[in-house]
VOMIVEX-977528 format. One line per field, with one value per atom (N, C-alpha, C, CB): x, y, z; residue number from 1. Coordinates in steps of 0.1 Angstrom, whole numbers. Last residue first. Glycine has a CB too. Layout:
BEGIN
px = [X/...]
py = [Y/...]
pz = [Z/...]
num = [NUM/...]
//
This chain:
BEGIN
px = [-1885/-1880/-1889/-1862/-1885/-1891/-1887/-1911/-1860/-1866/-1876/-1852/-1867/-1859/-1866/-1851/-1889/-1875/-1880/-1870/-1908/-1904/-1893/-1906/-1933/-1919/-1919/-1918/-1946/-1948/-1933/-1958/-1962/-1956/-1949/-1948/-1980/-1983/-1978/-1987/-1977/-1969/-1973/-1958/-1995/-1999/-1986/-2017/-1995/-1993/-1994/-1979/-2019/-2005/-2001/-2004/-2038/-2031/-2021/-2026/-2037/-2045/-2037/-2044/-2040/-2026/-2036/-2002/-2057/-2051/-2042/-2065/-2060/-2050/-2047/-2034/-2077/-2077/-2070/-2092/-2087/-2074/-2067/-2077/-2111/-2107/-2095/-2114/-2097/-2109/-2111/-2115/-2075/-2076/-2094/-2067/-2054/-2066/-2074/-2074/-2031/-2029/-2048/-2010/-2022/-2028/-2034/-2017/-2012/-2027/-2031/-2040/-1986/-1990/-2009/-1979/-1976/-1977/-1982/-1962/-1981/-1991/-1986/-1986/-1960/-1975/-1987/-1978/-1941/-1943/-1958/-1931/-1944/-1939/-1943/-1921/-1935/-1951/-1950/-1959/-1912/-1920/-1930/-1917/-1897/-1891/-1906/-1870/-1900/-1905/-1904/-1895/-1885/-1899/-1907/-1907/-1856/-1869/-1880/-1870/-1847/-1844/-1855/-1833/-1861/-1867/-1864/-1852/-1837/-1856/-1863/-1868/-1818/-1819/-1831/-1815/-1823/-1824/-1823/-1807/-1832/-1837/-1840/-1834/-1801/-1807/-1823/-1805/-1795/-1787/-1797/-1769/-1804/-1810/-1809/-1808/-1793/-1806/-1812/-1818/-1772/-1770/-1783/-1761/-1776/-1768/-1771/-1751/-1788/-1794/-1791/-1792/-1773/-1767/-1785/-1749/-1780/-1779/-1776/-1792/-1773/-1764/-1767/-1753/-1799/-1795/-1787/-1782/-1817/-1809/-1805/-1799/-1845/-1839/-1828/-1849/-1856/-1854/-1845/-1856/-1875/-1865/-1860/-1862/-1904/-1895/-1881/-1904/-1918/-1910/-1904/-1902/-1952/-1941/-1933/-1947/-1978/-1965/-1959/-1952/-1996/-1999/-1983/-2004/-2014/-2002/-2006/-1999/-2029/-2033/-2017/-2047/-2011/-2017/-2016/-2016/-1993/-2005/-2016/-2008/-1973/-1973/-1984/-1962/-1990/-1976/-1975/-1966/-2023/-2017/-1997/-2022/-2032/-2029/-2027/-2036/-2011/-2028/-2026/-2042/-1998/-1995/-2018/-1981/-1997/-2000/-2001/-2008/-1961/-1979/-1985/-1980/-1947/-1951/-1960/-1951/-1922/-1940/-1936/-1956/-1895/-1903/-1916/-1896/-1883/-1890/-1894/-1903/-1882/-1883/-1888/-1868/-1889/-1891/-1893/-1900/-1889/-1882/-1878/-1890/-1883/-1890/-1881/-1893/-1879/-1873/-1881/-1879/-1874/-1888/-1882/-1894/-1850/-1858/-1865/-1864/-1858/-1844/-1850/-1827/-1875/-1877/-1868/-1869/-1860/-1872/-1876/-1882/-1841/-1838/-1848/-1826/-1856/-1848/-1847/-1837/-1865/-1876/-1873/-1882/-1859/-1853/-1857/-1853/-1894/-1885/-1872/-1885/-1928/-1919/-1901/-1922/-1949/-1939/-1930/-1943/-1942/-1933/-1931/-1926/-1964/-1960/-1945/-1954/-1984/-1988/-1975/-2001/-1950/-1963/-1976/-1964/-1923/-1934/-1945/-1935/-1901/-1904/-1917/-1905/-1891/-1881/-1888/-1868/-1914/-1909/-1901/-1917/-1924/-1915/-1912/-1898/-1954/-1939/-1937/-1940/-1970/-1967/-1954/-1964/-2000/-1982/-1982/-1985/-2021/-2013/-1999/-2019/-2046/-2038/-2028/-2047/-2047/-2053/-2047/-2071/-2031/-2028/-2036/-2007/-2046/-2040/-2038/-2024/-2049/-2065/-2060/-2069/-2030/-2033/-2046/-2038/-2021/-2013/-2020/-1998/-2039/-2042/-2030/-2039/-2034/-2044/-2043/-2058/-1996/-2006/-2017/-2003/-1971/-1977/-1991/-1978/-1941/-1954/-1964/-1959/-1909/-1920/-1933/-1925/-1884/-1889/-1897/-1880/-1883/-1887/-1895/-1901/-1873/-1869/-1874/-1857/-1889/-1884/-1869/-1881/-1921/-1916/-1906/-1926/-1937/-1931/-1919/-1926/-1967/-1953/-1949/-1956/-1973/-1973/-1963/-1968/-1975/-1989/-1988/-1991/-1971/-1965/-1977/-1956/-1960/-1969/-1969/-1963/-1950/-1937/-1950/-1920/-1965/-1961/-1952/-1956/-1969/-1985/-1979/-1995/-1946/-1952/-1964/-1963/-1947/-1940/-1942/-1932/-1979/-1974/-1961/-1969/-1968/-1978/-1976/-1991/-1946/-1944/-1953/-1946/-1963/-1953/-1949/-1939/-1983/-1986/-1977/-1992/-1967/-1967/-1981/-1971/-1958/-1947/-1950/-1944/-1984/-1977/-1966/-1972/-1988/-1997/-1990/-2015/-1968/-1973/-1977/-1981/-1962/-1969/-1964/-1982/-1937/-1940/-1950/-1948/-1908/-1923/-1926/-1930/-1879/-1888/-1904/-1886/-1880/-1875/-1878/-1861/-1882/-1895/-1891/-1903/-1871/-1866/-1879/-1852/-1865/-1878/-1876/-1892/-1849/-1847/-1860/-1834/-1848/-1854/-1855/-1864/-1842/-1843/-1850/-1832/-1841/-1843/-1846/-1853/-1818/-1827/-1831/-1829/-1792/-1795/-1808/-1789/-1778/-1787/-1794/-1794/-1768/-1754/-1762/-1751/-1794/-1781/-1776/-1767/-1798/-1805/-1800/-1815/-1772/-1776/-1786/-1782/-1776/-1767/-1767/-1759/-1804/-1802/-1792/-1799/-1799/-1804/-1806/-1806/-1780/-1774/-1780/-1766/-1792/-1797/-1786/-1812/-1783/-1776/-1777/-1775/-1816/-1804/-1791/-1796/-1848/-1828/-1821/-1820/-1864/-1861/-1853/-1870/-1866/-1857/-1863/-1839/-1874/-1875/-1867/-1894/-1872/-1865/-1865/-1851/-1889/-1885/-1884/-1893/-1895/-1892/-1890/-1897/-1884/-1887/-1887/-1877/-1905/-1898/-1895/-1904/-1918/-1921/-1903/-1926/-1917/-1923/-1927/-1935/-1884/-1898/-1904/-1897/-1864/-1874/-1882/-1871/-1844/-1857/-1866/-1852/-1827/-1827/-1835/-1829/-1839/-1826/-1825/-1809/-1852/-1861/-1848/-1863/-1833/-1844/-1848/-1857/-1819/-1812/-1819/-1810/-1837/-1833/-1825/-1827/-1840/-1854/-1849/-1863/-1820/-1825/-1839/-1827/-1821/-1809/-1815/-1797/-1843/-1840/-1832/-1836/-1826/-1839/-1841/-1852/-1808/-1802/-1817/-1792/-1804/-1814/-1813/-1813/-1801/-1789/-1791/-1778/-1827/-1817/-1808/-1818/-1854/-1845/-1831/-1857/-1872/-1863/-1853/-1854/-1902/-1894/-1885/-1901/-1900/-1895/-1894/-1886/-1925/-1917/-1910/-1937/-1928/-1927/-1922/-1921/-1953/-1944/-1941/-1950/-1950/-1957/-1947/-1958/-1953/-1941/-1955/-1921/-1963/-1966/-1954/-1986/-1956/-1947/-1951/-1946/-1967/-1955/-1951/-1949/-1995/-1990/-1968/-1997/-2003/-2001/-1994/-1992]
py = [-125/-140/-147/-137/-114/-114/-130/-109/-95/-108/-104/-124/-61/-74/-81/-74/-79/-69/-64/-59/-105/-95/-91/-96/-125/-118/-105/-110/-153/-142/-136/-142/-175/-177/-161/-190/-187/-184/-176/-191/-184/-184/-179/-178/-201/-192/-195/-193/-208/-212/-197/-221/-201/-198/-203/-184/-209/-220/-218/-226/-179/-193/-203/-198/-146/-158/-173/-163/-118/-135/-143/-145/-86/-97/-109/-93/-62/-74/-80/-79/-39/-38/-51/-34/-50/-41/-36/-41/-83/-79/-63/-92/-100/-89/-84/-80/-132/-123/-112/-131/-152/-138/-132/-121/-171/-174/-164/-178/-176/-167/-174/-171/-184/-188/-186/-192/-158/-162/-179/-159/-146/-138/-149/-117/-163/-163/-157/-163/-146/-163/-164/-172/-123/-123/-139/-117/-127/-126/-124/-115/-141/-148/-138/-154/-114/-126/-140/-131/-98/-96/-108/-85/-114/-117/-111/-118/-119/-126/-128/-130/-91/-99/-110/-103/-82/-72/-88/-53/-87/-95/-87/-93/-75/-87/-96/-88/-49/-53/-69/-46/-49/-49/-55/-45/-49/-58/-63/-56/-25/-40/-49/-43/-6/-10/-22/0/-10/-19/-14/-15/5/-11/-19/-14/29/22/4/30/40/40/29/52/22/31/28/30/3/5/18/2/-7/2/6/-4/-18/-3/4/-6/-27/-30/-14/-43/-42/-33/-28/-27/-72/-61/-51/-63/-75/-73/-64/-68/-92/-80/-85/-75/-88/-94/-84/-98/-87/-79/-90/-69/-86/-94/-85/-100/-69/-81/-90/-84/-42/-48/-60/-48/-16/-24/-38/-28/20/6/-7/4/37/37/25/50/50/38/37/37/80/76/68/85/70/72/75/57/57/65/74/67/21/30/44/26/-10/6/8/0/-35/-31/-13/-37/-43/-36/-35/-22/-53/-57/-54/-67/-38/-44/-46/-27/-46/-42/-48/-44/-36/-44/-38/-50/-31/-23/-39/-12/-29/-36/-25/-45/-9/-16/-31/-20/28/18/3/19/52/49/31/63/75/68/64/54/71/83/84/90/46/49/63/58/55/39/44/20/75/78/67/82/58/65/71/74/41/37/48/32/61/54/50/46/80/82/73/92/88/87/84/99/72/83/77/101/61/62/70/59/51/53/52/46/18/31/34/29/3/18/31/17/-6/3/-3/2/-11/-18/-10/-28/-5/-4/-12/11/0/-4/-2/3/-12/-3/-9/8/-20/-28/-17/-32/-31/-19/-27/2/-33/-38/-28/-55/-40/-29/-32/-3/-48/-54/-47/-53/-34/-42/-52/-48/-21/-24/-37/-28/-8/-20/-21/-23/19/4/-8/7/27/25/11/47/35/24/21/32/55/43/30/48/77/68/56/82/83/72/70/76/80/87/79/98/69/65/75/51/92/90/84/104/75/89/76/98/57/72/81/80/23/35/52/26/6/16/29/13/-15/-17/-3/-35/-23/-14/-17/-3/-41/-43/-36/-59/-52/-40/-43/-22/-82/-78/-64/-90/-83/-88/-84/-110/-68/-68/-73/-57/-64/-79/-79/-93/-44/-56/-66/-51/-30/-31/-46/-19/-20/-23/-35/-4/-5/-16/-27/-7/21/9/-4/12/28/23/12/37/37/25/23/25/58/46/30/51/73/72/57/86/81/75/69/82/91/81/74/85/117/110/95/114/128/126/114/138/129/119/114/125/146/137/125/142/172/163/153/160/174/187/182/196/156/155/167/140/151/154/156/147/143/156/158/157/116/122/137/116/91/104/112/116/65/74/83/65/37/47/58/52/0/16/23/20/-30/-20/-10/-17/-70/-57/-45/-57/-89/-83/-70/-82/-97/-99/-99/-112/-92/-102/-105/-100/-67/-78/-96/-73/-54/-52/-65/-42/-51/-58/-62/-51/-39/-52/-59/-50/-12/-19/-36/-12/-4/-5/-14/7/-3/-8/-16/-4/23/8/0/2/51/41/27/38/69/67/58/76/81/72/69/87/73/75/72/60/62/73/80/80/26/29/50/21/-6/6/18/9/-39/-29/-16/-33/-66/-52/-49/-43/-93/-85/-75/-86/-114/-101/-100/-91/-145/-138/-121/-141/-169/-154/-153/-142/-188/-187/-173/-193/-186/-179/-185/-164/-205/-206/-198/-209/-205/-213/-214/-230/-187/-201/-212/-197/-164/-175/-190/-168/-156/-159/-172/-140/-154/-164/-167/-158/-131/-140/-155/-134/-111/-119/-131/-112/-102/-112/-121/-101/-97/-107/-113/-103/-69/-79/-95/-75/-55/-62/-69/-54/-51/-60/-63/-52/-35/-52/-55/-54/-7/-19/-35/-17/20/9/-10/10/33/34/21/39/30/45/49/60/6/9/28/-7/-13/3/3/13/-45/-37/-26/-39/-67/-53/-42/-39/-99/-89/-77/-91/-122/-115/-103/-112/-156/-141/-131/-133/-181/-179/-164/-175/-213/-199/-192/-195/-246/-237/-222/-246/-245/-245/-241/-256/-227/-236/-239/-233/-209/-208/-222/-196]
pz = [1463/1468/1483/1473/1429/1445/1446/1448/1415/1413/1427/1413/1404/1410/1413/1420/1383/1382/1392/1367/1371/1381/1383/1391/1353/1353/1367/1335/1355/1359/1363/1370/1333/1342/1343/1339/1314/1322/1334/1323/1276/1288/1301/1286/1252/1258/1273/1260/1217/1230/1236/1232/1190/1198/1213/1199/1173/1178/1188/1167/1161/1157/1165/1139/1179/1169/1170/1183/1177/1178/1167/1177/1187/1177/1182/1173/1191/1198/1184/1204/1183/1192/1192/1207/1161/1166/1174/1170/1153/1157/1168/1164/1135/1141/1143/1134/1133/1132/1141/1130/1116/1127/1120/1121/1102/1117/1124/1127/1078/1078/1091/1063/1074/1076/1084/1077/1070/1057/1063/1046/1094/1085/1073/1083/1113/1111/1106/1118/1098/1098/1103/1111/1107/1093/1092/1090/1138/1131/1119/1136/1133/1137/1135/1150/1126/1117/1123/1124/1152/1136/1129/1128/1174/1169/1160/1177/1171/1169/1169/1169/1166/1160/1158/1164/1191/1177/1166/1171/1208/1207/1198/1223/1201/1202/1201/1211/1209/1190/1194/1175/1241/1230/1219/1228/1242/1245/1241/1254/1228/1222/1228/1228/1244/1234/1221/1230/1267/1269/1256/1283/1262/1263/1265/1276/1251/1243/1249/1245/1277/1265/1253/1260/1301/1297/1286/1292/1336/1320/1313/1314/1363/1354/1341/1352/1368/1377/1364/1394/1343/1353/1352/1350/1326/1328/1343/1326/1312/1319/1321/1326/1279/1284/1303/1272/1264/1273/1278/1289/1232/1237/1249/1226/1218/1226/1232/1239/1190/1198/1206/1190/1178/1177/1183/1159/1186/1191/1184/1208/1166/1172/1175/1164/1165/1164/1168/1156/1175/1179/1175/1175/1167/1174/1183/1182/1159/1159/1167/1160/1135/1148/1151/1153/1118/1114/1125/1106/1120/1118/1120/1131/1123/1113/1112/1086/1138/1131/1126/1132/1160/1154/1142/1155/1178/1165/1165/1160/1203/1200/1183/1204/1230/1218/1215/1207/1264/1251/1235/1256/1297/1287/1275/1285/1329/1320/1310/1323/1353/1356/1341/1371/1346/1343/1348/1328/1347/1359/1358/1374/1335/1339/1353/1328/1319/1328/1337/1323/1304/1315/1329/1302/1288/1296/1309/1284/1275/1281/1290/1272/1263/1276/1275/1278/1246/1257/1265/1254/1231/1239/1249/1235/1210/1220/1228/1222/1196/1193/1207/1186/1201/1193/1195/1203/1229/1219/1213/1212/1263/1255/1239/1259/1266/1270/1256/1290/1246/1246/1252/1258/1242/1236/1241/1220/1251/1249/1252/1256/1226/1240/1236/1247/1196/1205/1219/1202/1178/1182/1193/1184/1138/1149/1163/1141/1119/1123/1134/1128/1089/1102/1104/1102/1068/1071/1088/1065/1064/1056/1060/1041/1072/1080/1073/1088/1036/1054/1059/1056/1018/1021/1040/1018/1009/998/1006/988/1034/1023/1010/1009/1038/1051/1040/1073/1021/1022/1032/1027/1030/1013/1014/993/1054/1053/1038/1059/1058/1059/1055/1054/1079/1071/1070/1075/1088/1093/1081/1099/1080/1079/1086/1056/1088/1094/1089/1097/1092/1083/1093/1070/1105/1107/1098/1107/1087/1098/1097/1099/1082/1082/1095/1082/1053/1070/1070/1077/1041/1043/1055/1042/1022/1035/1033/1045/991/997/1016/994/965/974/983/976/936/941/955/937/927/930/934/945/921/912/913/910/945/937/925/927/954/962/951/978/935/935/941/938/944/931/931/923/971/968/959/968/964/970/967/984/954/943/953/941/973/962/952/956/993/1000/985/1021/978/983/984/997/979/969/972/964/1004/1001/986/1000/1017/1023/1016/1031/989/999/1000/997/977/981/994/968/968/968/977/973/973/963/960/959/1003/998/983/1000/998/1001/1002/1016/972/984/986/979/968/968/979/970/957/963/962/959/952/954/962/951/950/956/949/960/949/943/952/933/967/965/958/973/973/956/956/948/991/989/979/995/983/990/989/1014/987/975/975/978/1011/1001/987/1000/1024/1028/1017/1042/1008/1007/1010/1014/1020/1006/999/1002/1045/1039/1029/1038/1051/1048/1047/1057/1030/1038/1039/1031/1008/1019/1027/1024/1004/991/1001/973/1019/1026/1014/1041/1016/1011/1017/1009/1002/1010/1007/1003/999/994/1007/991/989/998/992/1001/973/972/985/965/985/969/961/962/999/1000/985/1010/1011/1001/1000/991/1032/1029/1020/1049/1055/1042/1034/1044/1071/1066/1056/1062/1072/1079/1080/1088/1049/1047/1062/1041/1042/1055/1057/1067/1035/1028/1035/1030/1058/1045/1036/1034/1077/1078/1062/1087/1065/1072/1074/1086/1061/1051/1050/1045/1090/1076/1067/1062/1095/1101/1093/1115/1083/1083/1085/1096/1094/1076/1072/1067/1114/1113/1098/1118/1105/1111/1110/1131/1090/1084/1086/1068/1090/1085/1083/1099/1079/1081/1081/1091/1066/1062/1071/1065/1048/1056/1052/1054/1037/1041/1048/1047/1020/1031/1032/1033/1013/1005/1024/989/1005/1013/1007/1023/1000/990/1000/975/1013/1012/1002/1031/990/997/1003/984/980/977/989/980/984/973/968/959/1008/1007/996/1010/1015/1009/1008/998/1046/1031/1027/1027]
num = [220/220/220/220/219/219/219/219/218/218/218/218/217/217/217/217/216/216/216/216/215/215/215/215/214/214/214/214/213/213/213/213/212/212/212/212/211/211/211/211/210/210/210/210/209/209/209/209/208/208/208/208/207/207/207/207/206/206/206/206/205/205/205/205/204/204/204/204/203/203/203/203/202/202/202/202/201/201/201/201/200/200/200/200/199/199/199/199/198/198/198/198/197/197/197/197/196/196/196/196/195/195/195/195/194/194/194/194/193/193/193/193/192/192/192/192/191/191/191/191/190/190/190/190/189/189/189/189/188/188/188/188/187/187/187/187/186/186/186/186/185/185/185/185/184/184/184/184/183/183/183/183/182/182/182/182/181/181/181/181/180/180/180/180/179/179/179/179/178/178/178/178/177/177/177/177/176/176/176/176/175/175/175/175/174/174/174/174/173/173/173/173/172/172/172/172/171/171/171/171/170/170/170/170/169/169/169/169/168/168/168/168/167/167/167/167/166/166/166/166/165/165/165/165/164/164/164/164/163/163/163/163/162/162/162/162/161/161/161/161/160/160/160/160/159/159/159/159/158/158/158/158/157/157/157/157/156/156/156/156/155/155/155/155/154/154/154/154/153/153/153/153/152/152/152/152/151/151/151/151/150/150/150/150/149/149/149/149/148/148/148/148/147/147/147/147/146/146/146/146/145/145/145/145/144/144/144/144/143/143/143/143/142/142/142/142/141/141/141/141/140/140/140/140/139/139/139/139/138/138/138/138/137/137/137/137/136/136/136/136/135/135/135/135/134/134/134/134/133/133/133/133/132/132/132/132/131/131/131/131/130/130/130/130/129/129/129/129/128/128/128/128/127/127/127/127/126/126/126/126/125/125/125/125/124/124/124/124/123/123/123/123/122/122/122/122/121/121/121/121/120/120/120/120/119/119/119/119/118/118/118/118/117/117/117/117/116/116/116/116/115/115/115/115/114/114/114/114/113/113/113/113/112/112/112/112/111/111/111/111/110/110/110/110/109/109/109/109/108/108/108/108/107/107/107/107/106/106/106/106/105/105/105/105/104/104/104/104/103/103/103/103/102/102/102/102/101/101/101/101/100/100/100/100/99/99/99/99/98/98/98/98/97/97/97/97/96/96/96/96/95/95/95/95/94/94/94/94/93/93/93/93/92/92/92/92/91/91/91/91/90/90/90/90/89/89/89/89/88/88/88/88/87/87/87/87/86/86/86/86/85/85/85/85/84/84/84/84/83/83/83/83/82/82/82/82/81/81/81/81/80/80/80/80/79/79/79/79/78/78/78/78/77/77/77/77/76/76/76/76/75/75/75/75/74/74/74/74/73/73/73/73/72/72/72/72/71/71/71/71/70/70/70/70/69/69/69/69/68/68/68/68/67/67/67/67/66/66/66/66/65/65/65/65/64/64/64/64/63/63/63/63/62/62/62/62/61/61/61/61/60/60/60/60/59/59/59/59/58/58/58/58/57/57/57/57/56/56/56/56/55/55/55/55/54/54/54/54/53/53/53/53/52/52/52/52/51/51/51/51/50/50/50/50/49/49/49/49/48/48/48/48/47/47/47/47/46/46/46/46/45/45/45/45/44/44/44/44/43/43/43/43/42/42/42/42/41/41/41/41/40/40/40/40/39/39/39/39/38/38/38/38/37/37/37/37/36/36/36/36/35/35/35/35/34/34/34/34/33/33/33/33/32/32/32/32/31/31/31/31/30/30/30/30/29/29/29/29/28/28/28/28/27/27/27/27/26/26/26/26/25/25/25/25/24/24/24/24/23/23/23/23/22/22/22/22/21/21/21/21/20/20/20/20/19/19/19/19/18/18/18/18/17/17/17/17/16/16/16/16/15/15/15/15/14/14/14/14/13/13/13/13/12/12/12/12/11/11/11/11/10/10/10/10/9/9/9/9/8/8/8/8/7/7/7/7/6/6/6/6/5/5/5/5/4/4/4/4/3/3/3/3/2/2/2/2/1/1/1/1]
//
C-alpha cells in the first residue's frame, strides 16, 4: 500500500486485550501501516475497551446476550464494521464463533490469533492440553477465520518450546510473547498486499524462508 493510505482495522476483542495492546503499540509507532478504527467489544466489562479508550480509539459495546440469534448478533456487528470503513477484522481474543453471513461480508478479510500450533490443539485451555500431551513444542497460529472452530487456512506460526517444569501459566507467557510479534507482522503484510491465498495454501510475496531445524531436547 502506499504510504499515505494506512489499512483500516477494526478490532473484536472480549477480553483484557494485550494483543490489542501491541497493535496499538506499533500502529502509534509508526511501524504498521495500518490504523485501528474501531474496537468492538461484547464484553461491556472487556479491558479492551479500556486500553482503546486510553488510545483515543473509537469503541463499542455489542453485547450478544441481546440478540436471540447468532446471525442477528453477528449483523448488528457487520453494520457497525461496514460503517467504520473497515478493510481488515482481526480478532484478538474475541470469544464467539464467527458465523457464515459475517465470513460473506468480509472473505478472507478476518484473521484470529490461537495460542498453539494448529491444526493441533484447538478450542479452549490449549496450553495445558499441549502440557497433557505431553508435547515437546507449543506456539501460536495467524489464521484466517472460516466457518470452522480454528479451523482456518494458517498464514504464520511462531514456536516455542516446552520444558519439563512448565506450569499452564508459564508456557502461556511464553507464548503471548510470540502472539506479540507476529499478529502485528501479518497485519503488516496484509497492508502491504503481500499475503495470497490459494485454498489452504498462504504465501507471503517475497518472504524469507528459515531453513534451519528445531529440537526439544536439543540433539547432540
Amino acid at each position: 500500500m502506499g504510504s499515505n493510505k494506512k489499512l483500516r482495522l477494526a478490532i473484536l476483542a472480549s477480553g483484557g486485550g494485550t494483543n490489542l495492546q501491541s497493535i496499538i503499540d506499533q500502529c502509534q509507532q509508526g511501524i504498521l501501516d495500518a490504523e485501528i478504527v474501531l474496537v468492538v467489544s461484547n464484553n461491556p466489562n472487556a479491558g479492551a475497551l479500556g486500553r482503546a479508550k486510553k488510545a483515543g480509539i473509537a469503541t463499542t459495546c455489542i453485547n450478544h446476550r441481546d440478540f436471540d440469534q447468532r446471525e442477528d448478533f453477528d449483523n448488528a456487528v457487520i453494520a457497525t464494521l461496514q460503517e467504520a470503513g473497515t478493510e481488515l477484522v482481526v480478532l484478538a481474543g474475541f470469544m464467539r464463533i464467527i458465523s457464515a453471513v459475517f465470513l460473506q461480508a468480509f472473505p478472507q478479510r478476518i484473521i484470529n490469533i490461537h495460542p498453539a500450533l494448529l491444526p493441533s490443539f484447538p478450542g479452549l485451555h490449549v496450553q495445558q492440553k499441549a502440557l497433557d500431551y505431553g508435547a515437546k513444542f507449543s506456539g501460536c497460529t495467524v489464521h484466517f477465520i472460516d466457518d470452522g472452530v480454528d479451523t482456518g487456512a494458517i498464514i504464520a506460526q511462531a514456536v516455542v518450546p516446552i520444558f519439563s517444569d512448565d506450569s499452564e501459566a508459564t508456557l502461556a507467557a511464553r507464548i503471548l510473547e510470540q502472539e506479540h510479534k507476529i499478529y502485528p507482522q501479518v497485519i503488516q503484510w496484509f497492508a502491504e498486499e503481500r499475503i495470497t491465498i490459494n485454498g489452504r495454501q498462504v504465501a507471503i510475496e517475497a518472504g524469507k524462508q528459515d531453513k534451519s531445524t528445531l529440537t526439544n531436547p536439543p540433539v547432540i
